[in-house]
PQR file with spaces between the fields and no chain letter, atoms N, CA, C, O and H, PARSE charges and radii, in Angstrom:
ATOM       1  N    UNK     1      -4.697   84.065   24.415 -0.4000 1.5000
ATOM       2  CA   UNK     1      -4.477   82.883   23.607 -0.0000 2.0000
ATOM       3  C    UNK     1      -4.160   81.676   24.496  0.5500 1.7000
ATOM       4  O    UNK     1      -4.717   80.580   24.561 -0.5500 1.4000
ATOM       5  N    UNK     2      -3.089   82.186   25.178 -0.4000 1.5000
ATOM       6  CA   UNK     2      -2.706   80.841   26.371 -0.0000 2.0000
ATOM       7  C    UNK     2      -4.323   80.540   27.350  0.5500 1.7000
ATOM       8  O    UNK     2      -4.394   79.444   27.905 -0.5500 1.4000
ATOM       9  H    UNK     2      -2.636   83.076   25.126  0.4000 1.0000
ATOM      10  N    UNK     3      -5.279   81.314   27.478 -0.4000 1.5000
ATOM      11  CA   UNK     3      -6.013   80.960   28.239 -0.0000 2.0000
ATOM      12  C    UNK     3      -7.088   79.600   27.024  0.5500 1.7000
ATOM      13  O    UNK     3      -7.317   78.394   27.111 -0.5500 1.4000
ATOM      14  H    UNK     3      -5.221   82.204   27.027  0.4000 1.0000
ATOM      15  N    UNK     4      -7.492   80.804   25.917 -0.4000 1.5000
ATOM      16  CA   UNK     4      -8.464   79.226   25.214 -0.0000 2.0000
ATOM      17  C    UNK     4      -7.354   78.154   24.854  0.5500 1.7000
ATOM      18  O    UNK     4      -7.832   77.026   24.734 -0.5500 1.4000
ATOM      19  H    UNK     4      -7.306   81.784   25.845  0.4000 1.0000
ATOM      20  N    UNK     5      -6.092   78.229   24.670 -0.4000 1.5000
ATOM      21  CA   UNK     5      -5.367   76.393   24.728 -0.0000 2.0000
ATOM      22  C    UNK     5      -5.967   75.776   26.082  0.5500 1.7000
ATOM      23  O    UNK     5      -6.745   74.822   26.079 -0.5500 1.4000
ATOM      24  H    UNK     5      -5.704   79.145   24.767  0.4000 1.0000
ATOM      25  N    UNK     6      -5.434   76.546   27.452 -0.4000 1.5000
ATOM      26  CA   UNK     6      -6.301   75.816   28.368 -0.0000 2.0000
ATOM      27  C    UNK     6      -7.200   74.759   28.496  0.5500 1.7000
ATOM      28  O    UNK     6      -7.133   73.596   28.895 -0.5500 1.4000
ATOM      29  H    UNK     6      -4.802   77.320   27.455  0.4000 1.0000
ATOM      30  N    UNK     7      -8.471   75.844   27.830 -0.4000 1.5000
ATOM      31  CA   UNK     7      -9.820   75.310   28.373 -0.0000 2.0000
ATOM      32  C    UNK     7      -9.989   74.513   27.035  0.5500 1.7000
ATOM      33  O    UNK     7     -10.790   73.602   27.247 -0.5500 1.4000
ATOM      34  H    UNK     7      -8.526   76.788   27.506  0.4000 1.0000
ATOM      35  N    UNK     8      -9.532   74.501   25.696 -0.4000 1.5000
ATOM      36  CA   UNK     8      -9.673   73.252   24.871 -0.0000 2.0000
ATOM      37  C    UNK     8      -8.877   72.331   25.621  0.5500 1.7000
ATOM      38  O    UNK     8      -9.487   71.367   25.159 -0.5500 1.4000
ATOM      39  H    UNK     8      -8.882   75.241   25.524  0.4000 1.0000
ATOM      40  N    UNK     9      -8.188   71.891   26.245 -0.4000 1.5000
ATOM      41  CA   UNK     9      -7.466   71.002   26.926 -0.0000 2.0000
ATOM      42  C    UNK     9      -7.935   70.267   27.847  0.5500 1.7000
ATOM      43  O    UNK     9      -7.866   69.048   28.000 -0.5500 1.4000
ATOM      44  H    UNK     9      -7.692   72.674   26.620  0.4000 1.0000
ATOM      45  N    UNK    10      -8.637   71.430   28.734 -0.4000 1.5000
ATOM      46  CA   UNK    10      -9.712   70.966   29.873 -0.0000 2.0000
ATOM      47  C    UNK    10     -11.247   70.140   29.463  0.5500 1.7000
ATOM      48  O    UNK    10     -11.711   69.119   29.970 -0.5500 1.4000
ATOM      49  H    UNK    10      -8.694   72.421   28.610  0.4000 1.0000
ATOM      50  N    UNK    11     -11.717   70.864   28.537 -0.4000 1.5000
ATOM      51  CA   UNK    11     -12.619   70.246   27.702 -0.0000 2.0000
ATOM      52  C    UNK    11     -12.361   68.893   27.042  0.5500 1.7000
ATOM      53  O    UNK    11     -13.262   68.056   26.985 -0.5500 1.4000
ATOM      54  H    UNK    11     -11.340   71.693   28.125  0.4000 1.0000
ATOM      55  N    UNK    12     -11.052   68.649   26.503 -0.4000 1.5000
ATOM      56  CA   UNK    12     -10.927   67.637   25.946 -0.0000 2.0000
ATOM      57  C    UNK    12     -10.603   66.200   27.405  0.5500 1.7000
ATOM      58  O    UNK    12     -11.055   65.055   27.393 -0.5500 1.4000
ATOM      59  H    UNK    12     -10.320   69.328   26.548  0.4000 1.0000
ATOM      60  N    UNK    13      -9.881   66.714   28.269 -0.4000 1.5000
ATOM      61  CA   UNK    13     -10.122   65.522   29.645 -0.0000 2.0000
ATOM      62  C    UNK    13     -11.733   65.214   29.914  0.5500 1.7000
ATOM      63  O    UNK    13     -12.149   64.100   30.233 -0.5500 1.4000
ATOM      64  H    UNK    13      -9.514   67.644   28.279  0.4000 1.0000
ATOM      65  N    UNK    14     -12.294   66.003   29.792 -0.4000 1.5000
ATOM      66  CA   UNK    14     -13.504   66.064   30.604 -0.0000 2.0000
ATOM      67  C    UNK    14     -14.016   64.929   29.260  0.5500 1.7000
ATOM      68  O    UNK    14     -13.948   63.719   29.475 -0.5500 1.4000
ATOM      69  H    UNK    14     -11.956   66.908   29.533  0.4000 1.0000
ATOM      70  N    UNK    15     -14.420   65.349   28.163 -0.4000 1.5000
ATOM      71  CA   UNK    15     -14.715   64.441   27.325 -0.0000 2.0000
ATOM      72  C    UNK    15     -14.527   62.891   27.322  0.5500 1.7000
ATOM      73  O    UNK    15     -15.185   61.860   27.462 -0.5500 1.4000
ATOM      74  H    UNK    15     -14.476   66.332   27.988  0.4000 1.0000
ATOM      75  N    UNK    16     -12.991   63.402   27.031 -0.4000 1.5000
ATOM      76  CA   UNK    16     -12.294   61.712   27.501 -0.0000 2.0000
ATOM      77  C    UNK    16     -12.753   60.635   28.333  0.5500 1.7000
ATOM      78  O    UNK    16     -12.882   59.413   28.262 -0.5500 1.4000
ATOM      79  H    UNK    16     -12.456   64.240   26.916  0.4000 1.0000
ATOM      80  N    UNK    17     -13.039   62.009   29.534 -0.4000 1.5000
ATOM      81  CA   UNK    17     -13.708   60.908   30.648 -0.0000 2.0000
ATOM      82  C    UNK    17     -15.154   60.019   30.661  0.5500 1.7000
ATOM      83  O    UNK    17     -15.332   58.886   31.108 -0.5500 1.4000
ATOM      84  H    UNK    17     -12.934   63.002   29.591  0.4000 1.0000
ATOM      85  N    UNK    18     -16.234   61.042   29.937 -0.4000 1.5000
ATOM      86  CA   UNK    18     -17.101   60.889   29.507 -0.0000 2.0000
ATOM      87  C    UNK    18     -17.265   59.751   28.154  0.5500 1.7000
ATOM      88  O    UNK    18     -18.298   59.109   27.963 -0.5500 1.4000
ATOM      89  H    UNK    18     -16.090   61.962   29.575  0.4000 1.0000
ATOM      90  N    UNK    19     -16.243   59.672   27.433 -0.4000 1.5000
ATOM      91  CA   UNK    19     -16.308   58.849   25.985 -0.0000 2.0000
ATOM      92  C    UNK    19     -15.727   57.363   27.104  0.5500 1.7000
ATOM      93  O    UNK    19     -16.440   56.364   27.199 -0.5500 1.4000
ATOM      94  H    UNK    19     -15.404   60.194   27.588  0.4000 1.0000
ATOM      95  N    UNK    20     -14.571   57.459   27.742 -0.4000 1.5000
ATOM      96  CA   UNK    20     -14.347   55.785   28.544 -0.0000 2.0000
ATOM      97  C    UNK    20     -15.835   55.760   29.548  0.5500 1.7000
ATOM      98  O    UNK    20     -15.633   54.990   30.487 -0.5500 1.4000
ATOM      99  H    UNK    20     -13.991   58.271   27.665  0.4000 1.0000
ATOM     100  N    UNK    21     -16.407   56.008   29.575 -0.4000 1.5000
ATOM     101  CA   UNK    21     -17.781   55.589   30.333 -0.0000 2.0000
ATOM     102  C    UNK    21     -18.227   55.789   31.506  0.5500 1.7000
ATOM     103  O    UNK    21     -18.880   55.044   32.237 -0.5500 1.4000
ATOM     104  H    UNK    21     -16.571   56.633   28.812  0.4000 1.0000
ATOM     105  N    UNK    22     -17.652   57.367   31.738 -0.4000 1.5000
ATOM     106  CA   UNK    22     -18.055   58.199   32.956 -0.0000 2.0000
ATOM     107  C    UNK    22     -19.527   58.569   32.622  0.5500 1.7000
ATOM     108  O    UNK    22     -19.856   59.109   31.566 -0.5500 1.4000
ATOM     109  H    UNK    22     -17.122   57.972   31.143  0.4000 1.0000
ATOM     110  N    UNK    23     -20.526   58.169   33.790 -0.4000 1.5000
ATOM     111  CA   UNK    23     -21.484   58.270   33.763 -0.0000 2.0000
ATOM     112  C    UNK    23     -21.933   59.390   35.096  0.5500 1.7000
ATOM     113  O    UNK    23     -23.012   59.365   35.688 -0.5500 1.4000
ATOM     114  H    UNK    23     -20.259   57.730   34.648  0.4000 1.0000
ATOM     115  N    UNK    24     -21.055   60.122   35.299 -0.4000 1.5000
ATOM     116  CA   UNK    24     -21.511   61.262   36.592 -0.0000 2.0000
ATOM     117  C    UNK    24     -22.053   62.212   36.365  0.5500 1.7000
ATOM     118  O    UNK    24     -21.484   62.978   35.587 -0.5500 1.4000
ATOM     119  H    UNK    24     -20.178   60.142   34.819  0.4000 1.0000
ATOM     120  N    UNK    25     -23.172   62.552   36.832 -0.4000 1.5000
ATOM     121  CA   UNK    25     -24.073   63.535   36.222 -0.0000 2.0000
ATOM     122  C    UNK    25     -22.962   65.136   36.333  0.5500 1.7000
ATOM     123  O    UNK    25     -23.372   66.168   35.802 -0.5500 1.4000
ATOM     124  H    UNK    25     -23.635   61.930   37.464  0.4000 1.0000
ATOM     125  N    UNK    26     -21.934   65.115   36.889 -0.4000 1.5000
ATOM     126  CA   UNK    26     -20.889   66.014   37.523 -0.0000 2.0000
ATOM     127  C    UNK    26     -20.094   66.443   36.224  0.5500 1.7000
ATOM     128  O    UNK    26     -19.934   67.512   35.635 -0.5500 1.4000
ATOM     129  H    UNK    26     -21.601   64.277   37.320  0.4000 1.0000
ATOM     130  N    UNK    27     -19.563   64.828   35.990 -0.4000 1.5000
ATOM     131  CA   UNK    27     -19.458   65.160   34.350 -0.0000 2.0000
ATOM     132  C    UNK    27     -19.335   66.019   33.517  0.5500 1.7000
ATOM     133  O    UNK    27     -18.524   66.904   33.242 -0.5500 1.4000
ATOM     134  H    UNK    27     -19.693   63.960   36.468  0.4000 1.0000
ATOM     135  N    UNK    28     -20.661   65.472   32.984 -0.4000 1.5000
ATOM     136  CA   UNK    28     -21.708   65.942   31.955 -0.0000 2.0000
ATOM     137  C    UNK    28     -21.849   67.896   32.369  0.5500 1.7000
ATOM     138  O    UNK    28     -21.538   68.842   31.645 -0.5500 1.4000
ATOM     139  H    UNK    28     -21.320   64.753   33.207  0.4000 1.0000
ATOM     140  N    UNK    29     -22.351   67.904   33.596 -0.4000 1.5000
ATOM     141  CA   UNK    29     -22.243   69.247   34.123 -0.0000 2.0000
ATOM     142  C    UNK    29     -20.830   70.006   33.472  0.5500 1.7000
ATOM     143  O    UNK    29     -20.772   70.882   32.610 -0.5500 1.4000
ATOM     144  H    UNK    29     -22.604   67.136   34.184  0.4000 1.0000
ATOM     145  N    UNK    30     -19.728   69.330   34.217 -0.4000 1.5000
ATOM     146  CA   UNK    30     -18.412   69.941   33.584 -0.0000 2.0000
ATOM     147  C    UNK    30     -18.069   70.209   32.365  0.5500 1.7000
ATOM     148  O    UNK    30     -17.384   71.177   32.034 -0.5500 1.4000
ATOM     149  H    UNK    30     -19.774   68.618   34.917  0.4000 1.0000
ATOM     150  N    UNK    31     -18.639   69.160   31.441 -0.4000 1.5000
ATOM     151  CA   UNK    31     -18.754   69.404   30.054 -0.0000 2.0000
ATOM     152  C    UNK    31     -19.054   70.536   29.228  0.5500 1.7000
ATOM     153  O    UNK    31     -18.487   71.031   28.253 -0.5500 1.4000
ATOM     154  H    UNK    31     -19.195   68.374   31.710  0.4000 1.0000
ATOM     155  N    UNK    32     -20.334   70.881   30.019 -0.4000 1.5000
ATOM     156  CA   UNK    32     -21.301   72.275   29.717 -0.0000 2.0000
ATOM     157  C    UNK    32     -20.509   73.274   29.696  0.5500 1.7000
ATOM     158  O    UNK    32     -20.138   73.973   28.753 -0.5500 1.4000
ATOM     159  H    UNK    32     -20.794   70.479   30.810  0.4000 1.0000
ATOM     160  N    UNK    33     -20.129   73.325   31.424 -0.4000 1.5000
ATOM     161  CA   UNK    33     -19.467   74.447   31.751 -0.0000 2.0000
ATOM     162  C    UNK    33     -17.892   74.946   31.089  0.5500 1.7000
ATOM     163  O    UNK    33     -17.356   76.044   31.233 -0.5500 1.4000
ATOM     164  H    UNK    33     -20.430   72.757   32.190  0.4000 1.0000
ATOM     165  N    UNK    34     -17.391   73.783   30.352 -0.4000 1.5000
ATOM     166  CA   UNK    34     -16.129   73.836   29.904 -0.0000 2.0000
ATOM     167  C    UNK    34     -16.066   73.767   28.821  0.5500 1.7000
ATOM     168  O    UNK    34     -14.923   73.808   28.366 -0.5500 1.4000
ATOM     169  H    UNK    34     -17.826   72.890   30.235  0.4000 1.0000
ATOM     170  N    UNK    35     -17.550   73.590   27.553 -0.4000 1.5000
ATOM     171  CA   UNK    35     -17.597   74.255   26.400 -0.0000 2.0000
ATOM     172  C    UNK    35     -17.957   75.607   26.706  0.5500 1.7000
ATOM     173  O    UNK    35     -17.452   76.503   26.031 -0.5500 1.4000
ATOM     174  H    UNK    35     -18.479   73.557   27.924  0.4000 1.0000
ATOM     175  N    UNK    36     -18.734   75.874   27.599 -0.4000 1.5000
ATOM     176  CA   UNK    36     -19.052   77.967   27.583 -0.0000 2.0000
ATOM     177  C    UNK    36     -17.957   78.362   27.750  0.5500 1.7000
ATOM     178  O    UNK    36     -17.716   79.319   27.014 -0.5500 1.4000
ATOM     179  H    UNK    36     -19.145   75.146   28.148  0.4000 1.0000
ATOM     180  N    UNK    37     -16.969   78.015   28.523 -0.4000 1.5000
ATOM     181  CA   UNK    37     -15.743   78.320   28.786 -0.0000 2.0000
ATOM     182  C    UNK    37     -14.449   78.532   27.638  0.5500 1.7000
ATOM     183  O    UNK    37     -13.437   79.232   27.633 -0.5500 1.4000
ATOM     184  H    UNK    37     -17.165   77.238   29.120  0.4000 1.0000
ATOM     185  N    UNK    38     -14.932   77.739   26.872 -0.4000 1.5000
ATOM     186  CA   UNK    38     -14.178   77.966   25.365 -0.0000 2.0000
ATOM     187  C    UNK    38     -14.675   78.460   24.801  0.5500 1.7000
ATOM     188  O    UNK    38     -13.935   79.292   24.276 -0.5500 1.4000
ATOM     189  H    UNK    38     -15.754   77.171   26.876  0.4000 1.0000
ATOM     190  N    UNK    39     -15.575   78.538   24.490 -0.4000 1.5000
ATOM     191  CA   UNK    39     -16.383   79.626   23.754 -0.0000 2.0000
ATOM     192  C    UNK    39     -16.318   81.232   23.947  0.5500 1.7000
ATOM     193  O    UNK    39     -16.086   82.047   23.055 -0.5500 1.4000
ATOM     194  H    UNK    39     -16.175   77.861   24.916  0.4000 1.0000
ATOM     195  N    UNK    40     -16.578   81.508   25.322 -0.4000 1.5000
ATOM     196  CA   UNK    40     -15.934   82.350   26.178 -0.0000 2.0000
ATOM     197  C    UNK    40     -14.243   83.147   25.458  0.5500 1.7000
ATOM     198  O    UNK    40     -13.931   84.252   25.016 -0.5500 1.4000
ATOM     199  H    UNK    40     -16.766   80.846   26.048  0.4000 1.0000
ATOM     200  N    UNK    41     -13.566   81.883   25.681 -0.4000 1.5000
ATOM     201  CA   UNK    41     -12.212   82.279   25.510 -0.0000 2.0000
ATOM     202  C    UNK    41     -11.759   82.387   24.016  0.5500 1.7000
ATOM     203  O    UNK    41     -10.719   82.891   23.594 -0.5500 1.4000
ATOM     204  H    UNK    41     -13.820   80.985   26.040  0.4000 1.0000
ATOM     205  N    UNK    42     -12.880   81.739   23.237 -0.4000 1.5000
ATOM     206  CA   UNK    42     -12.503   81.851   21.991 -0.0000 2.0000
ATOM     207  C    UNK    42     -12.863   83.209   21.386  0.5500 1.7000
ATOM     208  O    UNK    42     -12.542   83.467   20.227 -0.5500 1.4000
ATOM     209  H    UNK    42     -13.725   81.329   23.580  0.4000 1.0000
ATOM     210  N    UNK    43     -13.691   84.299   22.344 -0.4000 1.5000
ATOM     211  CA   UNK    43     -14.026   85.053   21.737 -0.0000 2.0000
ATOM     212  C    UNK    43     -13.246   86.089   22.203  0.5500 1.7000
ATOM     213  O    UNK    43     -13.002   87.177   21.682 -0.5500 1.4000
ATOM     214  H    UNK    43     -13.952   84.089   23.287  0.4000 1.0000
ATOM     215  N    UNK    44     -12.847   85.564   23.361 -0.4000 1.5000
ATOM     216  CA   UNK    44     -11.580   87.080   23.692 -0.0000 2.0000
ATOM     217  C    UNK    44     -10.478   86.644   22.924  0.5500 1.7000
ATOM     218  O    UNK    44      -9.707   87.561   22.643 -0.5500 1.4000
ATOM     219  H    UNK    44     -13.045   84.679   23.784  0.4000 1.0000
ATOM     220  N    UNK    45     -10.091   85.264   22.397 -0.4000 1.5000
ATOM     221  CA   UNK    45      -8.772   85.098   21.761 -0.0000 2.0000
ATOM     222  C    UNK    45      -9.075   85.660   19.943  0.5500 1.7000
ATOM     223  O    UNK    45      -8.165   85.530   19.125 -0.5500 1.4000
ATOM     224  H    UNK    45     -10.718   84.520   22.625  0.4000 1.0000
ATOM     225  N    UNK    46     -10.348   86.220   19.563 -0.4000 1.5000
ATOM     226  CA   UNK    46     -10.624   86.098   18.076 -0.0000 2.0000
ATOM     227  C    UNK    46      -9.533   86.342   17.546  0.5500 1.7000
ATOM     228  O    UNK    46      -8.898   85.595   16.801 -0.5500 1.4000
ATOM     229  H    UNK    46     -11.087   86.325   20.228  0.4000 1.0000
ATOM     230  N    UNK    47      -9.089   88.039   18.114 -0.4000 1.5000
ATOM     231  CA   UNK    47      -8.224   88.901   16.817 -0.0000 2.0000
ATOM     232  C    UNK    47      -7.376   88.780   17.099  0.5500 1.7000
ATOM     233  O    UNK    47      -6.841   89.880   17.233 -0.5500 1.4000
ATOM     234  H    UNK    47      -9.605   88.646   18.719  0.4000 1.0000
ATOM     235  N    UNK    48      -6.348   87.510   17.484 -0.4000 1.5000
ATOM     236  CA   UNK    48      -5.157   86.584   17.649 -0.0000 2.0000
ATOM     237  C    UNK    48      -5.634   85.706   16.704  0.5500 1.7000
ATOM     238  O    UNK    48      -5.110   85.852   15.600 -0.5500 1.4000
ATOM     239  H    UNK    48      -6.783   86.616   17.376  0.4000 1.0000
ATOM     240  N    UNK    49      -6.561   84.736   16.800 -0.4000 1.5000
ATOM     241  CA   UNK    49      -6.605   83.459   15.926 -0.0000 2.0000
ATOM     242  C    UNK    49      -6.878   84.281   14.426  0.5500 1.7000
ATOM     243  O    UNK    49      -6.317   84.048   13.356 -0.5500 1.4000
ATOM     244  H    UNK    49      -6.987   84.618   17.697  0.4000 1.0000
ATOM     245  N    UNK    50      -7.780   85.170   14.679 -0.4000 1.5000
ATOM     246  CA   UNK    50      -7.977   85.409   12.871 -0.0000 2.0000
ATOM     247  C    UNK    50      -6.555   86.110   12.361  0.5500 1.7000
ATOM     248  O    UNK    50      -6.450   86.457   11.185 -0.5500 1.4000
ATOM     249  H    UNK    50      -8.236   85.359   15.549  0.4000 1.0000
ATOM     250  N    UNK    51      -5.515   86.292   13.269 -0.4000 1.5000
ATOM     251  CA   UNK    51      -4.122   86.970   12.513 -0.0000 2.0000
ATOM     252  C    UNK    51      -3.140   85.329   12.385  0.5500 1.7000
ATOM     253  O    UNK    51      -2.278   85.115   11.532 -0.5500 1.4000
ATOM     254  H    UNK    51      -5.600   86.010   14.225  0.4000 1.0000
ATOM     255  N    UNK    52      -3.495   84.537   13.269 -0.4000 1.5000
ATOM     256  CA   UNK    52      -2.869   83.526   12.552 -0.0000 2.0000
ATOM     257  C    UNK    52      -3.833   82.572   11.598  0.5500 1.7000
ATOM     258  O    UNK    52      -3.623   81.407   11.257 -0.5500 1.4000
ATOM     259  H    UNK    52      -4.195   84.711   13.962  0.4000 1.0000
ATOM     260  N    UNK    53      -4.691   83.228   11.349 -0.4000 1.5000
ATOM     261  CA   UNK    53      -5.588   82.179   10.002 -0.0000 2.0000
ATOM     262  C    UNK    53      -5.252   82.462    9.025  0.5500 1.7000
ATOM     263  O    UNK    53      -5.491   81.697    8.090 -0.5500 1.4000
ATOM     264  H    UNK    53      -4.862   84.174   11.625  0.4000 1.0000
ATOM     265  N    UNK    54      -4.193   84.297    8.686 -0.4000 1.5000
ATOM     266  CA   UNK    54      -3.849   84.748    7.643 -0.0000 2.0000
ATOM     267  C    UNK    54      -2.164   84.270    7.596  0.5500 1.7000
ATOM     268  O    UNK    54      -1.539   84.388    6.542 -0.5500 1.4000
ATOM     269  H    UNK    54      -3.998   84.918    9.445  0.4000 1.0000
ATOM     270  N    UNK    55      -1.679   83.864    8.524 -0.4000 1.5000
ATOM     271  CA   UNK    55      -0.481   83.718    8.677 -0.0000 2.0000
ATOM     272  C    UNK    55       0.191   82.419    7.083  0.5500 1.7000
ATOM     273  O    UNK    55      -0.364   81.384    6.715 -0.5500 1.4000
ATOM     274  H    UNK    55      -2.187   83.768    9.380  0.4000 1.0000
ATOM     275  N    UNK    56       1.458   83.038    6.528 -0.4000 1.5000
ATOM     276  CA   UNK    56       1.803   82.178    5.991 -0.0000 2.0000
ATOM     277  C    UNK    56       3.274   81.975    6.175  0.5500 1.7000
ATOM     278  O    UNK    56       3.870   82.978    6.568 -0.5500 1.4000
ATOM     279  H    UNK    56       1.909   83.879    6.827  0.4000 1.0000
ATOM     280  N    UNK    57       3.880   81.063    6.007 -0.4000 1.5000
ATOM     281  CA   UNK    57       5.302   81.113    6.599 -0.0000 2.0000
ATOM     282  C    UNK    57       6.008   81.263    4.997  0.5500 1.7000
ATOM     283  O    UNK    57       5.549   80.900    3.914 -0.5500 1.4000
ATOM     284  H    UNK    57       3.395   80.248    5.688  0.4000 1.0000
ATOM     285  N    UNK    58       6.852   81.709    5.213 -0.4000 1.5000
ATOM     286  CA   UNK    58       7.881   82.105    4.106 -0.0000 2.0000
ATOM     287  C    UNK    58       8.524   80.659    3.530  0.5500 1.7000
ATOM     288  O    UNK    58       8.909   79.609    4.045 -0.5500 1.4000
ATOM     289  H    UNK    58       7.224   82.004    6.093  0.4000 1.0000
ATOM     290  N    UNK    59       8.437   81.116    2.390 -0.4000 1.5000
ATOM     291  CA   UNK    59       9.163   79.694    1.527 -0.0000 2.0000
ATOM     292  C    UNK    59      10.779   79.834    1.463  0.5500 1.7000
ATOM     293  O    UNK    59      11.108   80.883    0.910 -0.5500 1.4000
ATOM     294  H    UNK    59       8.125   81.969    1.972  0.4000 1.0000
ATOM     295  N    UNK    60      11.543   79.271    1.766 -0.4000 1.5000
ATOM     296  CA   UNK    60      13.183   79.563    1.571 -0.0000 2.0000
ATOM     297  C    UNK    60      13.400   78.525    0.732  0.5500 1.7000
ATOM     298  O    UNK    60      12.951   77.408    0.991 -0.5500 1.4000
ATOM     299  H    UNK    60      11.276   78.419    2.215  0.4000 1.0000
ATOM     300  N    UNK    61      14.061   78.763   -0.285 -0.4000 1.5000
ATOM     301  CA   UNK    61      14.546   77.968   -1.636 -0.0000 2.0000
ATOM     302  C    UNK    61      15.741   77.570   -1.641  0.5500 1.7000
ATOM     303  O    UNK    61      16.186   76.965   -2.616 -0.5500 1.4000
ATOM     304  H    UNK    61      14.426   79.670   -0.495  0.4000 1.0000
């Protein structure tokens, strides 16, 4: 789980950099490589995220 927070994190700089008007073809490269990379991690993190998609927190009255 701690690894795909990571690489959404990493992905999201790299973007950033790219949306203020990084034009490095290095970039763009990094981009690639750091959505497979979440993707990647999203699939070893599944049967963590799908136990907190069911998650509900208790109501205290």
């Amino acid at each position: 789980m701690k690894n795909f927070a990571a690489q959404v994190v990493e992905l999201a700089f790299v973007r950033d950099r790219i949306e203020r008007g990084s034009r490095d073809p290095r970039d763009v490269a990094m981009q690639t490589e750091e959505a497979y990379a979440v993707m990647a991690a999203r699939a070893r993190a599944a049967p963590i995220l799908q136990a907190l998609a069911g998650y509900r927190a208790s109501l205290s009255g």
